[in-house]
Backbone as a printed PyTorch tensor [residue, N CA C, xyz], in Angstrom:
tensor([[[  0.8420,  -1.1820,   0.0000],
         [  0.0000,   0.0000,   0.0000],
         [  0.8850,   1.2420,   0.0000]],

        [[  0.7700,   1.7150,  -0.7200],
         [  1.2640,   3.3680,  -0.7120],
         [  0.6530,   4.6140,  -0.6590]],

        [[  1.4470,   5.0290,   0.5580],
         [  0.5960,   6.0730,   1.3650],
         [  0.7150,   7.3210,   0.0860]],

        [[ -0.2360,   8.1140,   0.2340],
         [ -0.8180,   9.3590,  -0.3730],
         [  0.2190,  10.3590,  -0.0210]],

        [[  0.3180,  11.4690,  -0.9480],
         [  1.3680,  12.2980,  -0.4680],
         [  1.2720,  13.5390,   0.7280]],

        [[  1.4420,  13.6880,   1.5820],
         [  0.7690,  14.5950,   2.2830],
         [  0.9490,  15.9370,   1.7870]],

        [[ -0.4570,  17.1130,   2.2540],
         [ -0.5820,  18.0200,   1.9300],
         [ -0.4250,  19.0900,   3.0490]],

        [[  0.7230,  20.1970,   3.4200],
         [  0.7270,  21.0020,   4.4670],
         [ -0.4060,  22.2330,   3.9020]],

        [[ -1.1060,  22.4780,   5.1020],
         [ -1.7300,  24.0230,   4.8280],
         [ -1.4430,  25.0240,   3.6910]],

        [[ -0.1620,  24.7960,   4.2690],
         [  0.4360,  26.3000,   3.2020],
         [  0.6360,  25.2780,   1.7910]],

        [[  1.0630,  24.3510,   1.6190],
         [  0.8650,  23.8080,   0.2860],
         [ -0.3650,  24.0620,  -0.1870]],

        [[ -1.4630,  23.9300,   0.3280],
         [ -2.4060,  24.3340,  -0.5700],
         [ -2.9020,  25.6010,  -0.3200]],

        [[ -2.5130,  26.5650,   0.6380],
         [ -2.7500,  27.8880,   0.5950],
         [ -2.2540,  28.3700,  -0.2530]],

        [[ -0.6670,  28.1440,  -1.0990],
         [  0.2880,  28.8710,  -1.6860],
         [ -0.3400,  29.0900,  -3.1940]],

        [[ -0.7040,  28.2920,  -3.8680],
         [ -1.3350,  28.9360,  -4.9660],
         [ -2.7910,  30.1880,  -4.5740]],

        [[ -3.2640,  30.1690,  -3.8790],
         [ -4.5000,  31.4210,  -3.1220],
         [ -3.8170,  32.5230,  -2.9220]],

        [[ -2.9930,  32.2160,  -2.0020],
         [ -2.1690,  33.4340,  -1.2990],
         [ -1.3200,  34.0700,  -2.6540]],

        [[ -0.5850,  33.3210,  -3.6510],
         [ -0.2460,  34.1150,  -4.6400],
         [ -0.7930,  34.5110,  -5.5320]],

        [[ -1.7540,  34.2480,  -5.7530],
         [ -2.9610,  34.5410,  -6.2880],
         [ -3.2210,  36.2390,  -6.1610]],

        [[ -3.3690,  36.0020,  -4.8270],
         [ -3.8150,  37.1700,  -3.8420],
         [ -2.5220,  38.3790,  -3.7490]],

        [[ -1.5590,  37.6260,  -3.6270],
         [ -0.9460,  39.1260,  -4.2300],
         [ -0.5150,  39.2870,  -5.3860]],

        [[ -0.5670,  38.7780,  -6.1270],
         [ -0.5810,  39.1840,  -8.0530],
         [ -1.5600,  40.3400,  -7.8930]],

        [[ -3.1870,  39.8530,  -7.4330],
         [ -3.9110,  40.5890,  -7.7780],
         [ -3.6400,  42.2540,  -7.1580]],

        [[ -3.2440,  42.0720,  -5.7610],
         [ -3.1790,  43.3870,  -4.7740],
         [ -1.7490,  43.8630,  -4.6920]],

        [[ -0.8250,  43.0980,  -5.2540],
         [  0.5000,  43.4050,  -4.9040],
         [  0.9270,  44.8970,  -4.9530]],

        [[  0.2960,  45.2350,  -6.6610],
         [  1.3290,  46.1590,  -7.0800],
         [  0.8300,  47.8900,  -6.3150]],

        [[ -0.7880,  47.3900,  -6.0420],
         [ -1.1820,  49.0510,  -5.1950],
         [ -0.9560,  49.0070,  -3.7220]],

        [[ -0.4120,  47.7800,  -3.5160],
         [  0.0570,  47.5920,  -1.7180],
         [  1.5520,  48.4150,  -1.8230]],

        [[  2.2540,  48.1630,  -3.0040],
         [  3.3390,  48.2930,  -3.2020],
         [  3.2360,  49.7400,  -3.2280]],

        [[  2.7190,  50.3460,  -3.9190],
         [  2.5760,  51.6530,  -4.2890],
         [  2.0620,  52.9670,  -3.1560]],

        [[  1.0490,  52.0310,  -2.4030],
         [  0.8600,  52.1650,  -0.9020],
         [  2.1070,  52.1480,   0.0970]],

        [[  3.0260,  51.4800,   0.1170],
         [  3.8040,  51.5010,   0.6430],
         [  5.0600,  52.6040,   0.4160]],

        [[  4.5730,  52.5900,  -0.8010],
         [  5.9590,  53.7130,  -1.4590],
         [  5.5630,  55.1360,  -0.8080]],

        [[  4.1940,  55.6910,  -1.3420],
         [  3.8340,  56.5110,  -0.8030],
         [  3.6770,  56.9280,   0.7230]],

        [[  4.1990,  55.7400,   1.7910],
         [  4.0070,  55.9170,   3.0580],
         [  5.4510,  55.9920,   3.6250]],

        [[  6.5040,  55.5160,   2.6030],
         [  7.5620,  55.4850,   2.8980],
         [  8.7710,  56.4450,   2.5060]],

        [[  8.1190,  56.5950,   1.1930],
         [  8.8930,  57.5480,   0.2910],
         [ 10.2030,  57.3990,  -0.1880]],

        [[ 10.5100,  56.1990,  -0.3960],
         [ 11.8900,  55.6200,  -1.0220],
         [ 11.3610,  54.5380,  -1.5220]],

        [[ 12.0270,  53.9830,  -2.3440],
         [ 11.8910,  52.3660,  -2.7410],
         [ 12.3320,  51.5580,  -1.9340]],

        [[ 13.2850,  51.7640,  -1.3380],
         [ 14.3830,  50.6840,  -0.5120],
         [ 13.1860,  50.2020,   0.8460]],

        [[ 13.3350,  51.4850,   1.1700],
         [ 11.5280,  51.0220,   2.6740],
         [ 10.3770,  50.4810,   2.3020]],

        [[ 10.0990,  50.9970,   0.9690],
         [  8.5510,  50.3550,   0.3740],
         [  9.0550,  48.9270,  -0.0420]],

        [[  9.6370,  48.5630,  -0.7420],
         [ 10.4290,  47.2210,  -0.8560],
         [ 10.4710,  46.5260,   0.6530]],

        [[ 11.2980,  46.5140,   1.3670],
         [ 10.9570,  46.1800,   2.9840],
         [ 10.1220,  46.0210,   3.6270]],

        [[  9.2130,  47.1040,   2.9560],
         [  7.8560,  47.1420,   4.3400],
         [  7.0770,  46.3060,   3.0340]],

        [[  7.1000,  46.0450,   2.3300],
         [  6.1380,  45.0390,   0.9290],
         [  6.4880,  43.8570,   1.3500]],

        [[  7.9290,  43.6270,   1.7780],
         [  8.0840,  42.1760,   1.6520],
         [  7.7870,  41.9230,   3.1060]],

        [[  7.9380,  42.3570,   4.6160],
         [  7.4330,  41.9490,   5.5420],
         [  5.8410,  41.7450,   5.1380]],

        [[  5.2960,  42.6440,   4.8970],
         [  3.6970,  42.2180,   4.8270],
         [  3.5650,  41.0750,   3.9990]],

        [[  3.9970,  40.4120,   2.9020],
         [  4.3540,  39.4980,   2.6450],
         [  4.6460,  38.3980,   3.3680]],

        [[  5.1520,  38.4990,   3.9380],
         [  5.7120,  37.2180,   5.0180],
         [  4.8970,  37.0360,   6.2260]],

        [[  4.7130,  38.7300,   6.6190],
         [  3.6380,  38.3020,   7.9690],
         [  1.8320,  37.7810,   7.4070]],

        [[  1.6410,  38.2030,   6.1070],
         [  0.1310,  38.3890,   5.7120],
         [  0.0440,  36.0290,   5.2130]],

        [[  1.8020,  36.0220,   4.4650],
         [  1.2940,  34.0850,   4.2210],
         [  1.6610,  33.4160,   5.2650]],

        [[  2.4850,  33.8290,   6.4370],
         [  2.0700,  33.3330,   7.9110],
         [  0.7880,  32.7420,   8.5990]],

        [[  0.2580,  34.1440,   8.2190],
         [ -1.1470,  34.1370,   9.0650],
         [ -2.4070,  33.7030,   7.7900]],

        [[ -2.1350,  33.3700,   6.6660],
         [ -3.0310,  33.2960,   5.8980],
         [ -3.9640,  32.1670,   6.1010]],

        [[ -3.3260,  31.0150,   6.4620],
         [ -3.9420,  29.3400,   6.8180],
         [ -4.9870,  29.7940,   7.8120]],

        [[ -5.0160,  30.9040,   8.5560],
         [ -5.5910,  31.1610,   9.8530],
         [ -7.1110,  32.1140,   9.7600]],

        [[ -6.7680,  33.0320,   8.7280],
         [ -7.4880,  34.0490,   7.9380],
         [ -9.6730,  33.1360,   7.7240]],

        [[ -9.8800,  33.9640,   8.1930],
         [-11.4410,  33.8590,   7.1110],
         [-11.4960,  33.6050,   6.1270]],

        [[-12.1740,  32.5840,   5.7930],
         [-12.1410,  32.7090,   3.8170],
         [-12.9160,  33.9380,   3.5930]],

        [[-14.1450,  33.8640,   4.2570],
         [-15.1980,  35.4510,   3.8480],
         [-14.6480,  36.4540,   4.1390]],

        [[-13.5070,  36.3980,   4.6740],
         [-12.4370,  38.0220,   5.1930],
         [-12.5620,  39.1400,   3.7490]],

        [[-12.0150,  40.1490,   3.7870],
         [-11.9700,  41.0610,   3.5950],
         [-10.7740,  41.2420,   3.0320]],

        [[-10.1190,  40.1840,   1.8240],
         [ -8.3370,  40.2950,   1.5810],
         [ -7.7680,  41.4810,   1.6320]],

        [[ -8.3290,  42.2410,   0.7730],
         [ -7.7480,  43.7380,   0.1260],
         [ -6.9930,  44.8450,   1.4710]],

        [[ -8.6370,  44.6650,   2.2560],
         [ -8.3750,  45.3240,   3.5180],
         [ -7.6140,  44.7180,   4.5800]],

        [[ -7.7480,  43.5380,   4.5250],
         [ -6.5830,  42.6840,   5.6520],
         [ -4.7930,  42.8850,   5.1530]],

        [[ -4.7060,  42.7060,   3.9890],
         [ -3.3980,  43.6780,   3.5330],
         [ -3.1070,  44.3180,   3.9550]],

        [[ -3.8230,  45.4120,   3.3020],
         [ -3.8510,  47.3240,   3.6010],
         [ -3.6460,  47.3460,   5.3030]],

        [[ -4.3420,  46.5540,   6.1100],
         [ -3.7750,  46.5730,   7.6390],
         [ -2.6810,  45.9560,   7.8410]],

        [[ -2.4340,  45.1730,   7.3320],
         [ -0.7450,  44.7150,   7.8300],
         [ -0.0510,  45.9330,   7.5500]],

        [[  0.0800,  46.5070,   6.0040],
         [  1.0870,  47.4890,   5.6970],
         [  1.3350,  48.4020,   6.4270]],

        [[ -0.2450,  48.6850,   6.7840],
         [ -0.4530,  49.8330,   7.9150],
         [  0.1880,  49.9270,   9.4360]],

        [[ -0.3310,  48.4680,   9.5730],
         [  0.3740,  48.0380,  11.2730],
         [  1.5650,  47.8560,  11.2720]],

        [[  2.1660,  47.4820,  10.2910],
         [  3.8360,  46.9360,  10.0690],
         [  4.8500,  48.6800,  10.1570]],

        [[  3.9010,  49.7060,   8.8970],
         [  4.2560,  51.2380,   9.1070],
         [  4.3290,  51.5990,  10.4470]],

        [[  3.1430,  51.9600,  11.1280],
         [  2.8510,  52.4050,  11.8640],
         [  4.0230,  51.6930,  12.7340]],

        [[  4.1540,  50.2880,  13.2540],
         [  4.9860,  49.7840,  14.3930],
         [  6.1960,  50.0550,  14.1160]],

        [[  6.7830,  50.1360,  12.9520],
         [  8.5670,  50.7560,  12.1520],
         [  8.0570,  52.0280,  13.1090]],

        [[  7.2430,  53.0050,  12.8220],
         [  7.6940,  54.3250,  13.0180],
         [  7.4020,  54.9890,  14.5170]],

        [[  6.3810,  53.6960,  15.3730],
         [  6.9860,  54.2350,  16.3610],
         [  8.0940,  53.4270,  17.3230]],

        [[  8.6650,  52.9480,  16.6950],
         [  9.6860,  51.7710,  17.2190],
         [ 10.9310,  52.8020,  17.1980]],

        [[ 11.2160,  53.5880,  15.5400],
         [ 12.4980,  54.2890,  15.1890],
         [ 11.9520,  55.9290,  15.2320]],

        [[ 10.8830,  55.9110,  15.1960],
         [ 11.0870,  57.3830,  15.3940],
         [ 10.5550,  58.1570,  14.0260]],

        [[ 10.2360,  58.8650,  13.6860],
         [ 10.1050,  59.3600,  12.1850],
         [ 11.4600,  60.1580,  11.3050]],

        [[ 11.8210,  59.4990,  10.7390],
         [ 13.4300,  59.1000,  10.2330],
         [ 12.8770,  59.8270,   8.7630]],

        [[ 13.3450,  60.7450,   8.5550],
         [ 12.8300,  60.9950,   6.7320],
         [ 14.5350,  61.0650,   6.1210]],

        [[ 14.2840,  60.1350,   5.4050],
         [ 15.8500,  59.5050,   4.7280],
         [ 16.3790,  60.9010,   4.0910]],

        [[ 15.7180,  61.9200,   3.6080],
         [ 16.2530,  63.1800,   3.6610],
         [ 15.6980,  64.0510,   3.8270]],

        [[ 16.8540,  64.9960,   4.7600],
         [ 16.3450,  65.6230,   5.7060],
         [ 15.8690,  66.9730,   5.0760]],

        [[ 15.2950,  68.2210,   5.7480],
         [ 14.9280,  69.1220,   5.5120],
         [ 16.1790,  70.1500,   4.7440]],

        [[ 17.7650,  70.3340,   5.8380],
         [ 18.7680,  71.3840,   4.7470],
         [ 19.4120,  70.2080,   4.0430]],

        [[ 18.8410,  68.9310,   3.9950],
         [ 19.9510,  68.5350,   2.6480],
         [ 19.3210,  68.4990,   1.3940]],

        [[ 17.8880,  68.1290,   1.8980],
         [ 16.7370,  68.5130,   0.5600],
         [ 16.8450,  70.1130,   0.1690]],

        [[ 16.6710,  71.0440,   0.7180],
         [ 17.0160,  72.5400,   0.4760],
         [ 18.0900,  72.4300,  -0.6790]],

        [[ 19.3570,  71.8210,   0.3540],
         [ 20.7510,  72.0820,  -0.7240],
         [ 20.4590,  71.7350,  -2.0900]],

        [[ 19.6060,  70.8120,  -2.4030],
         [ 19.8150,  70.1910,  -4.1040],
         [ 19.3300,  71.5140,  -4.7560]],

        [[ 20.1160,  70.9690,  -5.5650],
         [ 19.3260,  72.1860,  -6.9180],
         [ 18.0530,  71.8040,  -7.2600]],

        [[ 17.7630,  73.3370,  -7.4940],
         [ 16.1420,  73.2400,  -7.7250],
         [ 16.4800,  73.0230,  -9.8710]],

        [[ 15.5810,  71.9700,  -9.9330],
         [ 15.3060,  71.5860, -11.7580],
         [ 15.4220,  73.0120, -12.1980]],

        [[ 15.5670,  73.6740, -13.1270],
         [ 15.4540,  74.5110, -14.1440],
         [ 14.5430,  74.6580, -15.4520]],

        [[ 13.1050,  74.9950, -15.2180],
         [ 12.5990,  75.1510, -16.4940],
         [ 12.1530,  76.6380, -16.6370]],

        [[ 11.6120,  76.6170, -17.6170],
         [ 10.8130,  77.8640, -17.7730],
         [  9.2790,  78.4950, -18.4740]],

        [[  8.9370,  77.6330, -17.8160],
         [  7.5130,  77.5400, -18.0820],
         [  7.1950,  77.7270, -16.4570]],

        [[  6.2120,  78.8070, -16.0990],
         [  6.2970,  79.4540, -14.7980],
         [  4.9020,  78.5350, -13.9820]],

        [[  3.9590,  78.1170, -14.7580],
         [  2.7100,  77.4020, -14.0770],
         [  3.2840,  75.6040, -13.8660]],

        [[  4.7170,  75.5530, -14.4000],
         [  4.7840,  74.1740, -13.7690],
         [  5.4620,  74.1220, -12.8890]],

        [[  6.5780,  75.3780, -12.4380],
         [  7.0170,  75.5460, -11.4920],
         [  6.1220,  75.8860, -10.2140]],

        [[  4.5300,  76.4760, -10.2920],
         [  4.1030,  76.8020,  -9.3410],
         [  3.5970,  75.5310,  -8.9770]],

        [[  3.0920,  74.9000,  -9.9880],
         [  2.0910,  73.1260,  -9.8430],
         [  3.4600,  72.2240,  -9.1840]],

        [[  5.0140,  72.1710,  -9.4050],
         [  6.0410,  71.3170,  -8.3360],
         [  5.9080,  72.4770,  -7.1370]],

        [[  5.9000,  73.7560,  -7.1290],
         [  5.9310,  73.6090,  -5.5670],
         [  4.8980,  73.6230,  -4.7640]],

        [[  3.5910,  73.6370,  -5.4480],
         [  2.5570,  73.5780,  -4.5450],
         [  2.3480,  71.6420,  -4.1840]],

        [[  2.7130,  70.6000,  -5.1290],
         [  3.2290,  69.8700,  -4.8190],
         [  3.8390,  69.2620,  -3.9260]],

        [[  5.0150,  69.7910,  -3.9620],
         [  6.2830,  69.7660,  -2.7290],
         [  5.3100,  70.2010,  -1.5600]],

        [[  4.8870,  71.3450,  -1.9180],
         [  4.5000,  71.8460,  -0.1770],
         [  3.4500,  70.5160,   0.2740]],

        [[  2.4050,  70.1840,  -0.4370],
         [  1.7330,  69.2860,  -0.0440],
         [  2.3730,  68.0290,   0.3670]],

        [[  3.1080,  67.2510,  -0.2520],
         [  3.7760,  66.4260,   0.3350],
         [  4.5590,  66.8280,   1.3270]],

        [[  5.3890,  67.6410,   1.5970],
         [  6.0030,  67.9320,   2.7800],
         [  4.7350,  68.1020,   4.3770]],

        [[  3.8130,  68.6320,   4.0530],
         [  2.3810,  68.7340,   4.7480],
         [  2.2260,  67.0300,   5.3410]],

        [[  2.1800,  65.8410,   3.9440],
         [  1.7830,  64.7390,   4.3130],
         [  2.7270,  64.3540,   5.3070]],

        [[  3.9410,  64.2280,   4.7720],
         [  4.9620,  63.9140,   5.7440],
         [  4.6120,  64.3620,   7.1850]],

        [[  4.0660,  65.2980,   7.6630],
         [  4.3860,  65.8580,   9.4590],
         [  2.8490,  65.5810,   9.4630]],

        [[  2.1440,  64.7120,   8.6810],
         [  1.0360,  64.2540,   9.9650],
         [  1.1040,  62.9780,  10.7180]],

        [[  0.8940,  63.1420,  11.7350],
         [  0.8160,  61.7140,  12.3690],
         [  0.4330,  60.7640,  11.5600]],

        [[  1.0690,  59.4780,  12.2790],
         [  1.1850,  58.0940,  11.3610],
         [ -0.3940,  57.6510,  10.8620]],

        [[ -1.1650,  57.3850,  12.1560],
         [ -2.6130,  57.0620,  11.6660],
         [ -3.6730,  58.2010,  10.5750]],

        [[ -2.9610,  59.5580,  10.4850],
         [ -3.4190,  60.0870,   9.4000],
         [ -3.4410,  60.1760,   8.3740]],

        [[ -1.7110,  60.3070,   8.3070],
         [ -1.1640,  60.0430,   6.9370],
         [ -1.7080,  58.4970,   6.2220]],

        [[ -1.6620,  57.5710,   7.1010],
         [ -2.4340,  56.2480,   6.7380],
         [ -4.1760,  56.4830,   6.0740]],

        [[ -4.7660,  57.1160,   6.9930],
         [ -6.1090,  57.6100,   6.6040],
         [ -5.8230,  57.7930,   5.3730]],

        [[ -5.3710,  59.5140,   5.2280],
         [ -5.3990,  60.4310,   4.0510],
         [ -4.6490,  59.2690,   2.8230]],

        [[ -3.7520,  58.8330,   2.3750],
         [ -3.1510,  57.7940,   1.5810],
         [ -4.0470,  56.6470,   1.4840]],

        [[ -4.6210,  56.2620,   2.3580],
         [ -5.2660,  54.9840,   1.8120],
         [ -6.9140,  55.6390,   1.1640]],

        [[ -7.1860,  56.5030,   1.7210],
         [ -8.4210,  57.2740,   1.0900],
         [ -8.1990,  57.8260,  -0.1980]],

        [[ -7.6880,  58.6590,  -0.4690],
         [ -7.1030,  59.3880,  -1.4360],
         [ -6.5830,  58.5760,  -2.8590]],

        [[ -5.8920,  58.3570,  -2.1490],
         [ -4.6830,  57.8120,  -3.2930],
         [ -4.6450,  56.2500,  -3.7490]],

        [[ -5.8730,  55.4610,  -2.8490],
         [ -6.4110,  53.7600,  -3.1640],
         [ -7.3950,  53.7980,  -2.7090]],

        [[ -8.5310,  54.6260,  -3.0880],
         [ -9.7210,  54.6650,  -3.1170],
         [-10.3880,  53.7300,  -1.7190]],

        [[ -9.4920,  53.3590,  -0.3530],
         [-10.3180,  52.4310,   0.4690],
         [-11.4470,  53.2860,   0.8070]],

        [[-12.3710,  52.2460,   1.1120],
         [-13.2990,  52.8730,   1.3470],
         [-13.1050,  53.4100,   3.0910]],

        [[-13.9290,  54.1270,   3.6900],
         [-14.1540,  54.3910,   5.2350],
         [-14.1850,  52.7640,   5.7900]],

        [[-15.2410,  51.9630,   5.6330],
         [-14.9510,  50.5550,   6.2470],
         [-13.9440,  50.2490,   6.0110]],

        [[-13.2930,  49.7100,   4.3150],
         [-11.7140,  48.9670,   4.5360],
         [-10.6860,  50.0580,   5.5400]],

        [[-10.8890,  51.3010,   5.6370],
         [-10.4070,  52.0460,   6.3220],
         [-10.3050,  51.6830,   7.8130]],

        [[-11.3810,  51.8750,   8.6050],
         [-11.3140,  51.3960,   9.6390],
         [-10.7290,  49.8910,   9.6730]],

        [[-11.0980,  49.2440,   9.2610],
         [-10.4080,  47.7970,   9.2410],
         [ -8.7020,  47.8730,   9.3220]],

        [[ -8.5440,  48.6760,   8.4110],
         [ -7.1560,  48.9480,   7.9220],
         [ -6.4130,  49.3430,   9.2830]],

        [[ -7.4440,  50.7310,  10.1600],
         [ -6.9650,  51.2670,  11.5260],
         [ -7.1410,  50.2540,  12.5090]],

        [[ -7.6800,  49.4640,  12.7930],
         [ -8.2210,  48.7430,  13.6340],
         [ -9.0070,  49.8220,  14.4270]],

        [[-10.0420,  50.5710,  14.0630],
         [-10.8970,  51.6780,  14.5110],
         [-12.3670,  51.5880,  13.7050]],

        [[-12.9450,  52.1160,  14.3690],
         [-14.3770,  52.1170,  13.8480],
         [-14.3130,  53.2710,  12.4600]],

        [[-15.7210,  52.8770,  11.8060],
         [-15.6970,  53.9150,  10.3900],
         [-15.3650,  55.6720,  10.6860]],

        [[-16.2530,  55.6340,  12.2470],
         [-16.5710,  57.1740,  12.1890],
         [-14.6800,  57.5320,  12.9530]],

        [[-13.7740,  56.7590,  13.2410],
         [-12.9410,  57.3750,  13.7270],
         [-11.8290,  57.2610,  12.2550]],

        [[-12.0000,  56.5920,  11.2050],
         [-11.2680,  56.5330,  10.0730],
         [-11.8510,  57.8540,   9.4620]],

        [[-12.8810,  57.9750,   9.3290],
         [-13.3940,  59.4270,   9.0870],
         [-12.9150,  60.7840,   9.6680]],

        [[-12.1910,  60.7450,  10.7040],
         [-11.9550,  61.2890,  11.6260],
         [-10.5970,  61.7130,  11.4930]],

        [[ -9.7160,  60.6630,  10.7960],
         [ -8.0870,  60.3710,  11.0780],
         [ -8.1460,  61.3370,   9.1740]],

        [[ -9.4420,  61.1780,   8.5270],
         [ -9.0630,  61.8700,   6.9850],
         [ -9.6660,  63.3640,   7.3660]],

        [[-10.3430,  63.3410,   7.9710],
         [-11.0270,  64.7650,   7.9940],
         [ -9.9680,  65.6050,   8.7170]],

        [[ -9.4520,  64.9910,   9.7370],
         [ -7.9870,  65.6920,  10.2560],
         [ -6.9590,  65.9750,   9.5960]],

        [[ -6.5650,  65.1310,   9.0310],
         [ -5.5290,  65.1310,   7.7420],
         [ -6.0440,  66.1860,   7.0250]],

        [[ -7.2450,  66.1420,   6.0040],
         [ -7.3610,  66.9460,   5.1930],
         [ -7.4570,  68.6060,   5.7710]],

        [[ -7.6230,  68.9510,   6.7150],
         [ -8.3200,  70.0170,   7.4830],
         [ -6.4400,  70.4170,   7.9860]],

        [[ -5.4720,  69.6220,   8.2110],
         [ -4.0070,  70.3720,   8.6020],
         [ -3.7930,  70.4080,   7.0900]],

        [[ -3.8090,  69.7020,   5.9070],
         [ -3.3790,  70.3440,   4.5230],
         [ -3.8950,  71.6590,   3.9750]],

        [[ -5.0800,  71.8500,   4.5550],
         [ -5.8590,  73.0010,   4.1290],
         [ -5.0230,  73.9770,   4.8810]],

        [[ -5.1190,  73.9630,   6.1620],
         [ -4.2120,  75.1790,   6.6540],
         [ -3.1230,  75.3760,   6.6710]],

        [[ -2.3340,  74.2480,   6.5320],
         [ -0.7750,  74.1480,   5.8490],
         [ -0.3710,  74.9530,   4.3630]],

        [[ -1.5060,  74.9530,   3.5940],
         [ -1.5850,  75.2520,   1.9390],
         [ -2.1000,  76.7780,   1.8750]],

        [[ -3.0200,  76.7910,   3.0300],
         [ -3.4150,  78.4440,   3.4900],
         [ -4.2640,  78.8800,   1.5680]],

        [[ -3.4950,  80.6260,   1.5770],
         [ -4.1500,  80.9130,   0.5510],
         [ -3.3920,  80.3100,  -0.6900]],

        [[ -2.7660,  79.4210,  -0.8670],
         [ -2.2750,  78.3930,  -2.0400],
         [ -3.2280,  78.0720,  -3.2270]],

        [[ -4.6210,  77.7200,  -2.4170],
         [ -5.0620,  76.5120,  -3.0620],
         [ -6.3030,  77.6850,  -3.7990]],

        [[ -6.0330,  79.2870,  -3.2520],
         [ -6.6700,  79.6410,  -4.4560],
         [ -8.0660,  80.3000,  -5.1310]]])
């Protein structure tokens, strides 16, 4: 008699789970970039969620919520980097100054990079759970629920973490916006 070959969990999770990030990979990725602002960290913080998200996958709901169970690792994995090290911006305020500013001359695209710049510099100094809000709202359409999910917070306090966000860009941008 010859025994059957055995099957571990993750053997048959592993085609699902890659599945699952083919489909979500590349805006987790992009999510990440935008929370990190280098490649080298978004790369890092992509591949831990990676590792911690097919860990825990055997364990997961099938009726879960993939997209948003992601989007919370990236989030929780961010969030725990930054208050573990501190908020570290790989460059700093006078070494960013020092570079040369591009050279064109066309005067409305110079105003559209620095109203730009200013806004991102804005994203940068909000707290972690905002900047999470405002980025995952904004910029990957989650909804307020995958949102909260994402915070481990209820809808009306994910609402809360964008309406804050958006409300320090507004007064950060002042009469900018026009």
């Amino acid at each position: 008699m010859v025994d059957a070959p055995m099957t571990t969990p993750a053997a048959v999770a592993r085609p699902i789970f890659t599945e699952l990030l083919e489909r979500h990979g590349p805006e987790l990725h992009r999510f990440a970039l935008r929370l990190c602002r280098n490649a080298a960290d978004a790369d890092d913080l992509y591949q831990e969620m990676a590792l911690k998200a097919y860990r825990a996958f055997g364990r997961l709901d099938p009726d879960a919520n993939y997209r948003a169970w992601l989007y919370r690792i990236v989030s929780n994995t961010y969030l725990s980097d930054r208050r573990k090290y501190g908020r570290i911006d790989p460059l700093g305020d006078d070494a960013a100054a020092a570079l040369p500013a591009p050279q064109h001359d066309e005067a409305d695209r110079l105003d559209a990079r620095e109203l730009l710049g200013a806004v991102d510099r804005l994203v940068q100094r909000l707290p972690p759970k905002q900047r999470v809000a405002l980025i995952g709202r904004k910029y990957h359409d989650l909804s307020y629920a995958e949102l909260a999910a994402v915070l481990g917070s209820s809808e009306e306090a994910a609402r809360a973490n964008v309406y804050e966000a958006l409300r320090k860009l507004r007064a950060g941008l002042g009469d900018r916006l026009g």
